[in-house]
C-alpha positions in Angstrom: -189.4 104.6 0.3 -188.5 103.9 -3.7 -188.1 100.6 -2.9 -191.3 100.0 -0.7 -193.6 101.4 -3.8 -193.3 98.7 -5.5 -193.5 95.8 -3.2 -196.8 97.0 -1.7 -198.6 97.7 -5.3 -197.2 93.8 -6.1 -198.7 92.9 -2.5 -202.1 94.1 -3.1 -202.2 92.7 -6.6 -201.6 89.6 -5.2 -204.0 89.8 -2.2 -206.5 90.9 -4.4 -205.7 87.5 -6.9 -206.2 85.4 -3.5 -209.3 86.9 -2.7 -210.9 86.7 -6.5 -209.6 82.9 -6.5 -210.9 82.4 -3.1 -214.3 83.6 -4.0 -214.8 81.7 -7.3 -213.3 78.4 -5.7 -216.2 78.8 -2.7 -218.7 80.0 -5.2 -218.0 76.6 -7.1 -218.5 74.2 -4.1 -221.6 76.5 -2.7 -225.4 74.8 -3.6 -226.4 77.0 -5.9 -225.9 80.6 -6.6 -224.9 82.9 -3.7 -227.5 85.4 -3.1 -226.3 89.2 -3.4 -223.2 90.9 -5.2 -222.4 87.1 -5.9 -224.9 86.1 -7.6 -223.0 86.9 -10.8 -220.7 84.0 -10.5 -221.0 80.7 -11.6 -221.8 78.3 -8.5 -221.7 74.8 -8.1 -224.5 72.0 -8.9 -227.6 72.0 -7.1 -227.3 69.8 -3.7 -230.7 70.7 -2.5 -234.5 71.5 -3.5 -237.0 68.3 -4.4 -237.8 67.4 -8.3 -241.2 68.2 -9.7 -242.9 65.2 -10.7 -246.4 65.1 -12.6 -247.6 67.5 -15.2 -246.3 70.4 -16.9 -246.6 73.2 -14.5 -248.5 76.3 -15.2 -245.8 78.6 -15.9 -247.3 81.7 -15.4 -246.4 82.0 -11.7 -243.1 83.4 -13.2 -244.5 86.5 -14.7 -243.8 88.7 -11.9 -240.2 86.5 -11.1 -237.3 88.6 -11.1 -234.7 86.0 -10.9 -234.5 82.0 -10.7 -231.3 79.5 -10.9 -230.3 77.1 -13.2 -227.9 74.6 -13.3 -225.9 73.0 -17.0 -225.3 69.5 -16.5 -222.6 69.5 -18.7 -220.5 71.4 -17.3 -222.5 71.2 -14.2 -222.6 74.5 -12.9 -225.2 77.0 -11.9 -226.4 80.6 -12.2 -229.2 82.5 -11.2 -230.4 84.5 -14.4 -233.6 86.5 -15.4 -236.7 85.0 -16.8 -239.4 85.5 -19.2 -243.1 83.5 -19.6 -245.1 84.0 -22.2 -248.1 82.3 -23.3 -247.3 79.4 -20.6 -243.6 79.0 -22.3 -240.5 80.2 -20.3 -237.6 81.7 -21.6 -234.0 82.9 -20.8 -231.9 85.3 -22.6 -228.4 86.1 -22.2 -227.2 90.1 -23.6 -223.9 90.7 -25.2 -222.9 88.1 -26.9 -220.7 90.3 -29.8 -219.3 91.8 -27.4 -215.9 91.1 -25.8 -217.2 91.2 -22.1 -220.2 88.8 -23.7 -217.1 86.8 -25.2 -215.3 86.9 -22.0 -218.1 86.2 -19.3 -220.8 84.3 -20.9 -219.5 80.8 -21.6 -223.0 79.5 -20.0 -224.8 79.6 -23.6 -222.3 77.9 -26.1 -222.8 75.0 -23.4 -226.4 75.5 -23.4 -225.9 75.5 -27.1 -224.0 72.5 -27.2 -226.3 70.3 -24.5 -229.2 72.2 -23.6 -229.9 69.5 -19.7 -230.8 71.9 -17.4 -232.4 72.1 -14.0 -234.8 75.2 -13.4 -234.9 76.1 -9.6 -237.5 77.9 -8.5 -238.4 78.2 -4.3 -236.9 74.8 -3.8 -238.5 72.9 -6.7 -236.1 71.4 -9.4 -237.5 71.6 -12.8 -235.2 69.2 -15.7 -235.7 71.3 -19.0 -234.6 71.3 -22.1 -232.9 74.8 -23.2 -233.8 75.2 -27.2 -232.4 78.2 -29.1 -234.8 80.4 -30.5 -233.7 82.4 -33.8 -236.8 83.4 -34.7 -240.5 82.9 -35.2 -243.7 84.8 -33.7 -242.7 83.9 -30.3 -239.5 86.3 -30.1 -241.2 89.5 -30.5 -243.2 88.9 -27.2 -240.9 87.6 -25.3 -238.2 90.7 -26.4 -241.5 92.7 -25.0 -241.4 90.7 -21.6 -237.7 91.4 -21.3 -238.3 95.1 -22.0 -241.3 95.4 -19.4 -239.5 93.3 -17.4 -236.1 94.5 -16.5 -235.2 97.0 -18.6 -237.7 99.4 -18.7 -236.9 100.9 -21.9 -238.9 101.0 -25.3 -239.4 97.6 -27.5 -236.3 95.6 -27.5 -235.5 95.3 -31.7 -235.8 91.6 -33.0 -232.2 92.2 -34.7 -231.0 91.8 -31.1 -231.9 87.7 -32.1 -230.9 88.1 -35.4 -227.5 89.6 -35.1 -226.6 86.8 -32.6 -226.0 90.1 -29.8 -228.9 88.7 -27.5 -229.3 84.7 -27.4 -232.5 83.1 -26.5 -233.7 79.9 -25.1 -236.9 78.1 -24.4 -237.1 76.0 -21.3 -238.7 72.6 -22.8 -239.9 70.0 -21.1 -236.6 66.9 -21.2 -236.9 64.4 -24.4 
């Protein structure tokens, strides 16, 4: 029995490997983010949905939005991610960043950082947009508000969050 111990605790590690590299390798060719407990992963580019063409939309459809998807095009890859609209501007924030999950996970806004091309997917349309750091100015404070009454409920989200580089935020421009 001794010797059986160990075989099937280095079994299940290794099923459970397959199964983790089997998901993120399907999650990677899939259009889009996969809706559910997947939607955590990092997909594949965007295969479907038609391009808006004309003028700026009016943004505050999102308001009541809990999540959309956006794709980087460099590395092109997608995510479905929380969003914020204020005052006809939309916004997306990612948590964590000094922290060594943040460090760990969230690779998605050094990219962003670095070349900001995305595509905003919202009930099949395809947005391109232009994600811009925000480090401060009048517009973080109401946006941090939006986050708060948004998703987490809680009291007023401090503007250190921006400041100390923990929370990153980004502004969804229209493309150069």
């Amino acid at each position: 029995m001794k010797k059986w111990i160990p075989r099937i605790i280095g079994g299940s590690a290794l099923f459970l490997v397959l199964v983790v590299a089997a998901v993120l390798v399907t999650a990677r060719l899939h259009d889009g983010p996969i809706d559910g407990a997947l939607e955590i992963v990092a997909a594949g580019p965007f295969e479907s949905g038609e391009m808006h063409t004309g003028p700026e939309p009016d943004w505050s459809f999102l308001r009541d939005y809990v999540t959309v998807e956006f794709q980087l095009l460099e590395p092109p890859r997608s995510r479905t991610t929380w969003i914020m609209e204020h005052d006809n501007r939309i916004f997306i924030v990612s948590g964590y960043m000094n922290s060594w999950y943040g460090k760990l996970w969230k690779h998605w806004p050094g990219d962003a950082a670095e070349d900001g091309r995305v595509i905003l997917r919202v009930d099949g349309k395809l947005y391109e947009r232009q994600m811009v750091r925000v480090l401060e100015g009048e517009v973080v404070r109401p946006v941090l508000a939006e986050l708060s009454r948004k998703y987490t409920g809680g009291g007023p989200i401090p503007v250190e969050e921006i400041s100390s580089g923990n929370t990153w935020m980004f502004e969804l421009t229209p493309r150069p």
